[in-house]
Structures are given as C-alpha cells and as structure tokens.
Phi, psi and omega in degrees: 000305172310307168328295189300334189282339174281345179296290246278354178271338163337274214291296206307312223275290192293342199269311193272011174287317173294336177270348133330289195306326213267315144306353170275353198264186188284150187278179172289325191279010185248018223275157192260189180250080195207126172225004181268348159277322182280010133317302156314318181268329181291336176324306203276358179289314208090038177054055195319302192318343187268354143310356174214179176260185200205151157256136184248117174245154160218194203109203186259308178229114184107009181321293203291299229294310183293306165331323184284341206272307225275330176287328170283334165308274196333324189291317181303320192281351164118349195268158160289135186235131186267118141238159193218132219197158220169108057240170158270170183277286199219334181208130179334316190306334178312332192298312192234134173210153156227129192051055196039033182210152197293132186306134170337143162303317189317308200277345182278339187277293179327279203287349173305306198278351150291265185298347154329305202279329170309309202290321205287321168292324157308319200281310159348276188311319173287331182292317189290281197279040149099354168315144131296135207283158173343100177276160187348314178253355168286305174327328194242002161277300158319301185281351163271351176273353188273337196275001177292285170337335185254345156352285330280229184199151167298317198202129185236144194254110204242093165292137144334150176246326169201140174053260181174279185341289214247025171272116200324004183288316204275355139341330205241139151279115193248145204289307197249141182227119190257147165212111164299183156297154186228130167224208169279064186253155163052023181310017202264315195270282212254351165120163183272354163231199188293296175333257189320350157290300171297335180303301167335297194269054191210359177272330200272039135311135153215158189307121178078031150321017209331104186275140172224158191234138147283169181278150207216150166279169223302330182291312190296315204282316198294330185276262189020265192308333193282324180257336174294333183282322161273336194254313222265177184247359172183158151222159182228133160201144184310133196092343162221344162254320192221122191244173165270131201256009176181151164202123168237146169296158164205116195066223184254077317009191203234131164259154160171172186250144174230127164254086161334185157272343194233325201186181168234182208196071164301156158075355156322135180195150206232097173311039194207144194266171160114102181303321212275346181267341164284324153306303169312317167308335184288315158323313176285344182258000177263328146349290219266319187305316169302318205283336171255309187237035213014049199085019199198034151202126191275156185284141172264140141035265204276002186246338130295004186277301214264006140309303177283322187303306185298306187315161176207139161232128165281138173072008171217114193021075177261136134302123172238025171186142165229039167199104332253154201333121179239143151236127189240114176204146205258065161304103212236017177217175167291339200281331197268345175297306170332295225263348198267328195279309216274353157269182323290311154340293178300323190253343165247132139333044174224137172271333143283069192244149165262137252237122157249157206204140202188086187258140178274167180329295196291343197282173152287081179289326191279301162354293167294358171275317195305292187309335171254011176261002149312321185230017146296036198347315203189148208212136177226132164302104184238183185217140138264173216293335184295141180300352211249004197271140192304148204281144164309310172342266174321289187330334205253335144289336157294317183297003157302298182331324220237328187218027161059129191331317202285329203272313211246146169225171169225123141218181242235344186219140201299302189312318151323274187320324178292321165295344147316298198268334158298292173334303230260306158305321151324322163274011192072346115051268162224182196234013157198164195232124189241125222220090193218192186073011185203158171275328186290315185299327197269017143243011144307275207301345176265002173260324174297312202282324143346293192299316181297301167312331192278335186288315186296357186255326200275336208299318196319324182280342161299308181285297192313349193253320173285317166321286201272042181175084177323302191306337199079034199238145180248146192329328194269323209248335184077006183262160145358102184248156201211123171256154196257142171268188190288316173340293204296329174303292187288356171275333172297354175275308167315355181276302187311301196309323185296337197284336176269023174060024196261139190273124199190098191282179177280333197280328157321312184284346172296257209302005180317141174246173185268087170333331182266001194285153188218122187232041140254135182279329155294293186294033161305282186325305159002283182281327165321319184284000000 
C-alpha cells in the first residue's frame, strides 16, 4: 500500500509540473480573440478533435452544470465520454474527465510530453511574428483533445472557455450546439450588450448543427435562432419546442417532469437544488435526443432515471454540510447572483443566511452584492486565494455601501470568514451559511471541507486502531498514530486571523465542534463528482 501511494504521489508531483508549465503561459482570464494558433497546433497534433463527435456549450450561466448533465445521460447509453469543462474548483485534472471521472495524473503527465513539444513550434512561429506565444487555455485545450484521442472516446461534450467564434474550442465542430442563458459577462472580451454577446457565443453554430437553447432574452433568442436558420439544421428551445412540465423540492433535490423532444419523461429526480438545474436538465435531455436520433428518438426510462440520480455539480448549490447548513455556488456575475437569490428563497426553509463572500477583480461586484442582499441577514467579506480577487478591504467597502455597516464584517482569509459565519449561527445571527461570489472562493472552501473529511476519515482509523490495540500503538508500525483535529486546522487559521489584529481568543478553539462535518453521503458523492 505505501508503494502505491509513493507512485500516486510520483505522478501528483509531475501533474503539477504541468500545471506549472502551464501557468507560465498568459493567464485565461487574458484569453486573446484569436483562434488560428490553436488551429496550427491542433493541426501539428493531427488534428485530434476530429477522431470523436462533440457536443459543443457556451452561454453565459450554466454552462458546466449542462455539460455535466449532458455528459452522464451519454455515459449511461453505454458510449465512452470526454468532458471538457473550465474553470477548476481545486485541481486541474477536473477539467479533462473521461467517463466522468478526472484524467489521470499519469496521462496528464504522458500526454503533456507528447504536445509539449507541438505548442513550443507553434509558440516559435508565433514570437517570430510578433505574436504572443499560445496562452494558458489555448495550450490546455490542444492537450485536451489530444488526451481525448488517446482515450480514446466516443463523444466529447466541450464548454466553451469564453465567448464561442473565436475560443480555442471552436477548433472542433460539434454535431449539437447548446446554449444556456447569455447575460452580461466579460463585456470587456465580448461586448456590452446582449446582441454582441450572443453574436460572439452564435459562432460555435456550424453547418447541419442542430441548435438546442435555454430560454435567453428576445435579443439573445433572435441571433441564435437567425444563424441557426442560415447555417444550422434545427432549433429547438425550452419553452417552446420541449418544456418542464412540473417541478418540486423534494429533500436536498428535485422531482419533475419533461416533456422532450422525443418523448415526456415523468417523474424524475435530480440530487441537486436549484429550479434553474431543472431547467438545464431539460436542456441537456433535448440535447442527448438531437445527438442521437436528431431529435425523434426518445431516451429510455431507466437509462435517464439513473443518469440524473447519479448526477452532480460541484460548487453550484452544493450542500457541503447540514449542521450547520453550508451552500456553496460559484455564482460570479449578477445575472448568476439573481438566479442564486431567488433558490435560496425558493429551495430552503431557511429565513436567514450569512453570506461569506468573494470577488474577482474583472466582475461586477457591486452588481453581485446588490442581488444578494435581499437574502443576507449579514455578509462576511473575504478574498480567495487567487491573484486575481479583489482586496477584502475594497469589497468590504462597497459592500458597506449596499448593506450598511452594521451588516458587514471582514477578513482576509477564507477558513476565517468560515469560521466567522459558524460562530455567528451559533449565536443565532443567522440559521444557514451561503458561500459565493467566485470559483475560487467556493474551491477555497471545498479544499477546506476536503481537509476536514481526511480528519474525520484519520480519526475513524484512530478509533478503530484503539479498539484493537488499547496502548494505541498501530497495528503495521507499532508507532504512536496520531491525528491531526479541527482544533488544529482552526488554530492555524487563528494564527493568520491574530496576525490581522483581530480579537479571537484560544478558548474559542477548545470546544470547537466539528462544524465542517458533512454527514451525507450523498454530498460525500458531491465532492467527489
């Protein structure tokens, strides 16, 4: 067992060597408005995309959740599946899965050193003409079709990374072309109203496509439908070709009914909160219905009841606790902030929640404050780890602005601020904790709730080691096994928090309980998906 775990540490060691590599490039959030080098390179690949068929998504909100839905229905008919899906939570490899579960460290290390050397002639070619060489996602799109190719895979279903025309995506032609809602994101990139947004994300349409839509507003709907009509081979969109024909919570998910493209589809349920994820299933099941039968052949039953029963999004309106309730949704502009306030409204029996809160630089923040503070009792300001996040300071001064001083706290460090908003439902404060405004912040917090499962996973093998061995001596080693608690987690964070002058006495930390604890096994599965 100690072997396997030094290979896997081998290989972890080398994964992040790539992501190094890769990081060394213009970041994503620079992405250029360009698409013939990652043409050139996929070219010099052997054009890897074109060895599997493709579902292509873009939009604004929702993306990853319909890629993910759309890929486990496929996965369910028996076919090998690609998904490729951007930004990550916590660890690159989330990005590229084959057959829902995240590419190896080995083939992410292996196949790196196979396209490596392709992006470095490309990069060459591009310097010589005053170009910048291949940035961060043109570089990690190219090594993801090659590592699909190598699979390989029947079908790979690809979100867009920004806009659609010109995103290092659109190298690939995809048989069905999806679209979520499009609101007002990356106006910087992709333009300042709707209209130039969708034109923009209306390029990954290709000839004899079949466009399928969420329902998008009237601006949005008309280039959509308009380039689907010159170029493409059907459109469809929720609400008027295939609708939800019922939906209710039921627990910590959703029953409802669909009526397809193909068929209706009673009964149904989805281990996931959010009115707005029934929608997207719908989307995702008229999707897999173009993609197989162009839309005139319904899905059976039983291979969508245990596609959705199975499903997951991680980081959108995840439960990662329920004592006391934590939610996690990377909700990172208003439009997705709107839609974040009216399900919590909607999907929980809670009147109070406090806000831990976290904005990048580029976003609308005062947008995203404005939309949540309607179901805020109280907000506490944080920053995550990413270079690109706004100083707490500054958030927490707009966020003065918008929900008055008496409402806002602050601090500097995520693990705090969690430990802030636990404190502050003990005191009744509030009665649950929503954890938003970023991808980043909500994969701070899902690396915290990570940490927190290994301790509760070391202690259990502690107590099972004490049953059998009284002294506490361990069975393999005879040595001492020693765990680390939540104690220890929260003091290091009390280390950081004291280093900001802040009052937090050590006696907060004896009786700490574990808070972080998730004593569902579905939202195990969760962090796991």
């Amino acid at each position: 067992m100690s072997q396997n775990r030094s290979l896997a540490a081998h290989w972890a060691e080398l994964a992040a060597q790539v992501e190094q590599d890769l990081l060394a490039r213009m970041p994503e959030n620079k992405l250029r408005p360009r698409l013939e080098p990652t043409r050139q390179a996929v070219q010099l690949l052997g054009d890897p995309q074109h060895s599997y068929r493709v579902i292509h998504v873009t939009g604004t909100n929702g993306k990853t959740s319909t890629t993910r839905f759309i890929e486990r229905i496929l996965r369910e008919h028996g076919l090998r599946t690609g998904r490729f899906t951007s930004p990550h939570l916590i660890r690159i490899n989330e990005r590229i899965s084959i057959d829902g579960e995240p590419v190896s460290d080995e083939v992410l290390w292996t196949l790196w050193q196979d396209t490596k050397p392709i992006l470095e002639i490309v990069d060459a070619q591009l310097e010589a003409q005053g170009e910048p060489r291949l940035t961060y996602f043109e570089a990690l799109a190219a090594l993801a079709f090659n590592i699909f190719a190598d699979a390989p895979i029947d079908v790979l279903v690809l979100e867009v990374g920004m806009g659609g025309a010109w995103d290092s995506t659109n190298v690939a032609d995809g048989d069905v072309a999806v679209f979520t809602p499009i609101g007002l994101d990356h106006t910087d990139r992709l333009g300042n109203t709707i209209t130039e947004i969708a034109e923009t994300k209306s390029g990954i349409i290709k000839p004899n496509a079949i466009v399928v839509s969420s329902p998008q507003v009237a601006e949005a709907t008309e280039v959509i439908k308009a380039q689907a009509a010159a170029i493409g081979d059907a459109w469809a969109q929720l609400g008027e070709h295939f609708v939800v024909l019922s939906s209710e919570v039921e627990g910590f998910g959703q029953r409802f009914s669909v009526k397809g493209l193909a068929g209706e589809y009673q009964n149904l349920f989805l281990p996931i909160l959010g009115g707005y994820q029934v929608e997207n299933v719908a989307v995702a099941i008229a999707a897999v219905e173009s993609f197989l039968g162009g839309g005139t052949q319904r899905i059976m039953d039983d291979v969508l009841r245990v596609a959705l029963a199975d499903s997951s999004s991680p980081g959108r309106l995840q439960v990662v606790s329920r004592e006391p309730l934590t939610v996690l949704d990377a909700a990172h502009n208003p439009h997705g902030a709107r839609v974040l306030a009216e399900t919590l409204r909607e999907s929980f029996h809670v009147d109070r929640f406090i806000g831990v809160v976290g904005v990048l630089a580029e976003k609308d923040a005062a947008g995203i404050l404005r939309a949540l503070e309607p179901v805020l009792e109280e907000v506490v300001i944080t920053q995550s780890t990413s270079d690109r996040a706004i100083t707490a300071d500054e958030l927490a001064d707009l966020a003065i602005e918008i929900f008055g001083e008496h409402r806002v706290r602050v601090t500097h460090h995520v693990a705090t601020a969690m430990l802030d908003a636990q404190q502050m439902v003990e005191e009744g404060i509030g009665q649950a904790i929503i954890v938003t405004g970023s991808i980043s912040l909500v994969g701070d917090a899902l690396k915290l709730q990570q940490a927190q499962d290994q301790v509760d996973f070391d202690d259990d093998l502690n107590d099972d080691f004490d049953e059998n061995n009284p002294d506490g001596s361990s069975a393999e080693s005879g040595e001492m096994v020693e765990s680390e608690g939540f104690e220890d987690l929260a003091e290091e964070d009390f280390k950081a928090r004291e280093s900001e002058g802040l009052d937090y006495s050590d006696d907060d930390f004896e009786n700490e309980d574990d808070s972080f604890d998730d004593d569902s096994e579905e939202n195990e599965d969760k962090l796991n998906g």
